[in-house]
N, C-alpha and C positions, 0 to 999 in steps of 0.2 A: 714103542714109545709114542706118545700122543704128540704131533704134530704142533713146535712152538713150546715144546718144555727146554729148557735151558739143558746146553750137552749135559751139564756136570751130574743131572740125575742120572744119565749113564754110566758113572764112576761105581763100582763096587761097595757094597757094605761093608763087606767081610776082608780083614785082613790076612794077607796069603800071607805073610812075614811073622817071623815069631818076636816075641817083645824084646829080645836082647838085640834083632839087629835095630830096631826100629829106634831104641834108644840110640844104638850107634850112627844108625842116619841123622838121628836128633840132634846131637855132639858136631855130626858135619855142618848140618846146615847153621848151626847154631854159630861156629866158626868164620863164616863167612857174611854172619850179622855180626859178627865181631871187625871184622874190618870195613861191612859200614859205617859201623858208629866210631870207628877212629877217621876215615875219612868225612863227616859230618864236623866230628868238634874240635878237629886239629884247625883248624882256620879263624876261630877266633885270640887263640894263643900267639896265630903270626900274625893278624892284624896291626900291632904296632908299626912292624917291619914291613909290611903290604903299605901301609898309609906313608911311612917314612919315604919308599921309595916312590910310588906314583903319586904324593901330594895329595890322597884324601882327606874328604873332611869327616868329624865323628859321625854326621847325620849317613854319610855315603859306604864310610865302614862297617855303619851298624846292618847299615841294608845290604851291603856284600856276604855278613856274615850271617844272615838268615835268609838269604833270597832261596838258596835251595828246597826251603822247602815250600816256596810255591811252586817250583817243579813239582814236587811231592804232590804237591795238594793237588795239584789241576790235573794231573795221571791220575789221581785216586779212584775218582769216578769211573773212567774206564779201563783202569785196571780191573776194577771188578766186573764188570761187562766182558771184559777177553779172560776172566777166569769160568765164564760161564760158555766161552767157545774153543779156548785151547786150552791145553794141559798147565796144570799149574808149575811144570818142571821148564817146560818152554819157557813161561812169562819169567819166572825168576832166572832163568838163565840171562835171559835177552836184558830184564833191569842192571843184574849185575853188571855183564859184559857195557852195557849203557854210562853207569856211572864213574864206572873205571875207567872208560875213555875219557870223558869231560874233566874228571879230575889230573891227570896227564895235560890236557890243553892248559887247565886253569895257572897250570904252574907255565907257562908257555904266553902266558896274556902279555898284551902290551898297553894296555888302559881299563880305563873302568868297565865302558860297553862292553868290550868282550869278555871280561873276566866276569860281568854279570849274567852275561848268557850263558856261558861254560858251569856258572857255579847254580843258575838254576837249571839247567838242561841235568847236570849229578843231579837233582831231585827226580826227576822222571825215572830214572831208572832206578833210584832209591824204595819210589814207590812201588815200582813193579816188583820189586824184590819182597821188599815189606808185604804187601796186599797177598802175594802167593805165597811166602812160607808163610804169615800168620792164618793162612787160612787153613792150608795144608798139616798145619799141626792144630790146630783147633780142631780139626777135621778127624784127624786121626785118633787125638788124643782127647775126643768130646765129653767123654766123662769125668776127667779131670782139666776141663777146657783154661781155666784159669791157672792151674799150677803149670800147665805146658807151654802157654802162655806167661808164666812168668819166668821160664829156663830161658825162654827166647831174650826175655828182657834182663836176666842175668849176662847174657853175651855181650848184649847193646851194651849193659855196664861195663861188664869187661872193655871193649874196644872205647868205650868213653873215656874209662881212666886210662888206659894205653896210648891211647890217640895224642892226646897233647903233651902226656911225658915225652914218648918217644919223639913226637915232634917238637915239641924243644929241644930236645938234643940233639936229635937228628940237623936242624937248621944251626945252634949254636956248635957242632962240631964241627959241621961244611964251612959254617959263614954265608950259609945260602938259605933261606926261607924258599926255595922249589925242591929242595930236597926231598921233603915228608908228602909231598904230592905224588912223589916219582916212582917213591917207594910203594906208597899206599896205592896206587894206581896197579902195580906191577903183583903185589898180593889179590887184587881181585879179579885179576884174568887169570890165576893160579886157579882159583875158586870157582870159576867156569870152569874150567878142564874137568876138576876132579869133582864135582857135584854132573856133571856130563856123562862121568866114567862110571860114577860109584853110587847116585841114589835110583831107588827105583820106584817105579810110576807106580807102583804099591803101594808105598805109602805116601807120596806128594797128591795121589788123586781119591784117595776114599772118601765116602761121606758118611756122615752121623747115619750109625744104625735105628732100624725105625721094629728093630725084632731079633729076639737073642732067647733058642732053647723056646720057644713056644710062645712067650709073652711078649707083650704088643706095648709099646710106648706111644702111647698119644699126644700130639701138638695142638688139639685142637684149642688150648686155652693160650697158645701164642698168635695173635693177628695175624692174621694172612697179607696185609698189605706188606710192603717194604717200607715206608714213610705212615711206620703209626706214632702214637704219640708217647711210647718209651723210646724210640729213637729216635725221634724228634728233641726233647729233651735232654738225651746222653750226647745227640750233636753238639749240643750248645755245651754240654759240659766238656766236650773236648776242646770248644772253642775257646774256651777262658781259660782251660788250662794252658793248649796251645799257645797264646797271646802270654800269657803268665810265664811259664817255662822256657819258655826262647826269648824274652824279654833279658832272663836272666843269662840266656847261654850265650846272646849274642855278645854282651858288651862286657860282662864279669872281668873276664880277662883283662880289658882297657881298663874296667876301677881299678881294678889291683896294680897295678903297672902306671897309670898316671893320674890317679887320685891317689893312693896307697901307698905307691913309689915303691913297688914290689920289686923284684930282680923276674925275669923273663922265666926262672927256673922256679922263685917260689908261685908264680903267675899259674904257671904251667902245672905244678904240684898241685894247687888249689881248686884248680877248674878239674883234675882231673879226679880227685874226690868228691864230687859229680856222680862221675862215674861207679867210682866206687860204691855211692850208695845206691845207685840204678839196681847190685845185685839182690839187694831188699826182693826184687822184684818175684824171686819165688818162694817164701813164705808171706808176701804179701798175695799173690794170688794162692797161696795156701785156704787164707784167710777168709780171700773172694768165694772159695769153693764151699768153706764152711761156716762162715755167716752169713747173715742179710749183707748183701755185695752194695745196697748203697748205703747202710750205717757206715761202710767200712769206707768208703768215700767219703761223706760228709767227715768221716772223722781225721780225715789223712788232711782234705783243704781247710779245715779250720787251722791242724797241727802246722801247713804248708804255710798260712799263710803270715804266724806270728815268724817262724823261719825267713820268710821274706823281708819281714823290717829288718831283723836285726844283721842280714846280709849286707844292707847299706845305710843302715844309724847304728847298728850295737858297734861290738870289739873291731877293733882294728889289726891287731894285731897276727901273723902267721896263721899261729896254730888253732886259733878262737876261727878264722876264717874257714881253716882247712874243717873242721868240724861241720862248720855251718854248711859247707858247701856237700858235704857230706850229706848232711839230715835233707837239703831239698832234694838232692840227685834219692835218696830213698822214700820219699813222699812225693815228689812230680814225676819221679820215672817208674822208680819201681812199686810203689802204694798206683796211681792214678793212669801213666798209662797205659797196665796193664789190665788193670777192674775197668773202665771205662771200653777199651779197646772187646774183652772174651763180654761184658754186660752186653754189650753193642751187637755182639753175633748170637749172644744169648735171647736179645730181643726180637727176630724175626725166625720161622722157620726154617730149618736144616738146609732147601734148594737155594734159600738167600743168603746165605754166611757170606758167599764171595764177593756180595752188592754190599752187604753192611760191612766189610769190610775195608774197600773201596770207599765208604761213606765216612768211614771213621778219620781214612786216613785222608780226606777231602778237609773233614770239619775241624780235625785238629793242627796240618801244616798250613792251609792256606791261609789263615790267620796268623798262624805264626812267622810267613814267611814277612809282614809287615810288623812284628814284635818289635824286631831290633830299631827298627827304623822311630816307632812310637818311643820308644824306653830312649834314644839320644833326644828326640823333641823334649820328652819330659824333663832329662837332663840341662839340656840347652836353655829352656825357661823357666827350671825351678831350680832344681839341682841331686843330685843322684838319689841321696835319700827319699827326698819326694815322689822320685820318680817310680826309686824301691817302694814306696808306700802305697800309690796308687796302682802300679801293674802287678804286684807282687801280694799286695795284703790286702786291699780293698778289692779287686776284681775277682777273685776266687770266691767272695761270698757271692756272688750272681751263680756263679755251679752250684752254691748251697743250697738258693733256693729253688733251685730247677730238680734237683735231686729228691726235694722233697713232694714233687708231685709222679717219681718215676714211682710203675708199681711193678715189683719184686713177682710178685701172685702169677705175670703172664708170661716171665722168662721160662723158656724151654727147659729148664731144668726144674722147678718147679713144682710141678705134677709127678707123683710116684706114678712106677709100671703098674697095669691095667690086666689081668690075664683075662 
C-alpha cells in the first residue's frame, strides 16, 4: 500500500460472511441505535420536571435539551478521521460505552453547568457511534446504500417512539425523572458487551467493491476532493434541516405540556409519534435508491415544511397533534435524514465515506445543537407559532434552493459497470 493512503483502504472488498448473518449483525447493531435514540429524546419529555426542580428558565431548557448534539457535532469531524485509522468496531464501541456513562451522571447533576457538560459530552459518543455504524453499513451494504441506511433510521424511530413512552412512565411510576437515565444508561453497556461478543470485523470493516466477476466499476465521474461542491451544498442542507428538526424536538414537548396543557402522558404519547414516523425511514431510502435522490428531497422539505406550521398554528387538539408529530418524524427523520446522510457518502469516492460521514454528522448536530435554544428566543419575542413559522416552514426552503444546484450525474452510483 502506498505510503499516506488512509488504513480503511486495507479493509477487504469481499465479504467472507454470508447474507443471512450479515442481516443478523444488522438487527444487532440496529438494536443498539435503538437505545440511542431513546436516550436522545427522553429528555425533552422530562424537561418540565428538570426545570421544576432546578428552576430553569425556557431559554436554558431549550439549550439543555439539544446541547448534545453539539457533542455530536464537534466529534463528527474526527470521528471520521479515527474511522480512517482504527476499526470502525472499536470507535462504535468506545462512542457507545461514552454516552452511556454521561447519561448515568446526567441523572446525577446538581445544576445547570454540570448537567450541560454531561448532556453534551452523550453527544461525543453519540457520534462516534452514529459515524461508524453508518458507515459500516453503507459500507457493507453499498449497493443498496440508502435502504440500509434507512433500517438504521427505522431503529432511531423505534427508540424515539420508545424513548419518551417509556420515560414517562418510567419517571411517573418512580416519582423520579433520573429514573429513565438509569435505565437507559444501564441498556447501553449491555450493548458493548454483546456487539464486543458477537459482531465481526467482517462486516463492520469492508469497503465498496471497485470489481465483481471481471467487471470494473468506475468513479472516475465522482470528484476526487472531499469538499467539492455536492458536498458542500448537501452540508448546508443538513444544516437547515438540523436547526429545523431539533428546533421542533427540543421544546415540542414544553408546547404541549404548557401552552396545550397536555398531561405529561399525552406529552410523551405525541413526541413519541416522532418516532414513529422516523420508521418511514426505509422505504423512504427505498425511494433514494430508485429515484433522482434530490426530487425526493426537495419533495419531503416542501411536504415538511407545510407540517411545520400546522405543528404550532393548525389543531390543537390530541389526536390532530399525535398525527402531526408523526408526518414530521417521517419527513425530517426518515424522508431527509436518511437521503441527505447515504447522498453525502454517495457524493465522494469509496476511500472517503468515513470523512463524509463525519461531515455529515458535523453539518447537521452542530447547528442543531443551538436549535432549541433559537426556537425559545423566537418564542420568547414572538410567540410559538411564529416561531413554528420561521424555523419550521420558512427555513427548509434555503435546503430547497441548495438542492437545486446539487448534481445527481456525479454520485457514485450514477455510472453503470464498465467491462
Amino acid at each position: 500500500m502506498a505510503q499516506g493512503l488512509p488504513v480503511a483502504d486495507k479493509r477487504p472488498t469481499a465479504s467472507r460472511i454470508g447474507m443471512g448473518v450479515a442481516v443478523a449483525l444488522l438487527v444487532l447493531l440496529a438494536a443498539s441505535y435503538v437505545v440511542n435514540a431513546m436516550d436522545r429524546q427522553v429528555f425533552p419529555v422530562l424537561l418540565p420536571n428538570i426545570r421544576k426542580e432546578f428552576g430553569f428558565s425556557l431559554p436554558q431548557g431549550g439549550l439543555l435539551a439539544t446541547i448534545f448534539t453539539l457533542g455530536i457535532g464537534i466529534a463528527g469531524l474526527p470521528s471520521g478521521y479515527l474511522l480512517d485509522r482504527l476499526s470502525r468496531k472499536t470507535v462504535m464501541l468506545v462512542g457507545i460505552a461514552i454516552y452511556s456513562v454521561f447519561t448515568l451522571l446526567t441523572a446525577i447533576s446538581v445544576g445547570f453547568a454540570d448537567m450541560f457538560t454531561y448532556r453534551a459530552l452523550t453527544g461525543v459518543g453519540e457520534a462516534m457511534q452514529n459515524a461508524a455504524l453508518f458507515t459500516a453499513v453503507g459500507a457493507f451494504f453499498f449497493a443498496h446504500r440508502a435502504l440500509a441506511l434507512g433500517a438504521l433510521n427505522f431503529a432511531y424511530g423505534v427508540g424515539s417512539f420508545l424513548g419518551p413512552l417509556f420515560g414517562a412512565k418510567l419517571a411517573t411510576a418512580t416519582g423520579n425523572w433520573r429514573t429513565p437515565f438509569y435505565v437507559y444508561a444501564l441498556l447501553g453497556l449491555v450493548f458493548v458487551v454483546l456487539i464486543a461478543v458477537l459482531v465481526r470485523r467482517t462486516f463492520t470493516e469492508r469497503v465498496e467493491d471497485t470489481g465483481d466477476k471481471g467487471v470494473v466499476k468506475s468513479f472516475d465521474h465522482v470528484p476526487a476532493a472531499l469538499y467539492n461542491r455536492n458536498i458542500r451544498l448537501l452540508a448546508l442542507v443538513a444544516v437547515v434541516v438540523g436547526l429545523a428538526m431539533y428546533g421542533y424536538l427540543g421544546l415540542y414537548p414544553t408546547f404541549l405540556r404548557e401552552h396545550l396543557h397536555f398531561s405529561t402522558q399525552q406529552a410523551g404519547f405525541a413526541a413519541s409519534m416522532f418516532g414513529l414516523g422516523a420508521l418511514v425511514g426505509i422505504p423512504a431510502g427505498w425511494l433514494g435508491d430508485r429515484f433522482n435522490q434530490r426530487n425526493v428531497m426537495i419533495a419531503a422539505l416542501v411536504a415538511g415544511s407545510g407540517v411545520g406550521w400546522l405543528l404550532f398554528n393548525g389543531p390543537t387538539t390530541p389526536g390532530a397533534q399525535n398525527l402531526l408529530s408523526f408526518a414530521e418524524g417521517a419527513l425530517a427523520s426518515g424522508f431527509m435524514f436518511v437521503n441527505i446522510y447515504s447522498s453525502m457518502q454517495r457524493a465522494v469516492r469509496p476511500a472517503l465515506i468515513g470523512r463524509a460521514s463525519g461531515l455529515y454528522v458535523a453539518s447537521f448536530y452542530i447547528p442543531a445543537a443551538l436549535a432549541g435554544y433559537a426556537f425559545s428566543e423566537l418564542v420568547g419575542n414572538l410567540s410559538w407559532g411564529a416561531a413554528g413559522l420561521w424555523q419550521l416552514t420558512v427555513l427548509p426552503y434555503v435546503a430547497v434552493v441548495a438542492l437545486l444546484f446539487v448534481d445527481v450525474r456525479q454520485f457514485s452510483n450514477a455510472t453503470p459497470l464498465r467491462g
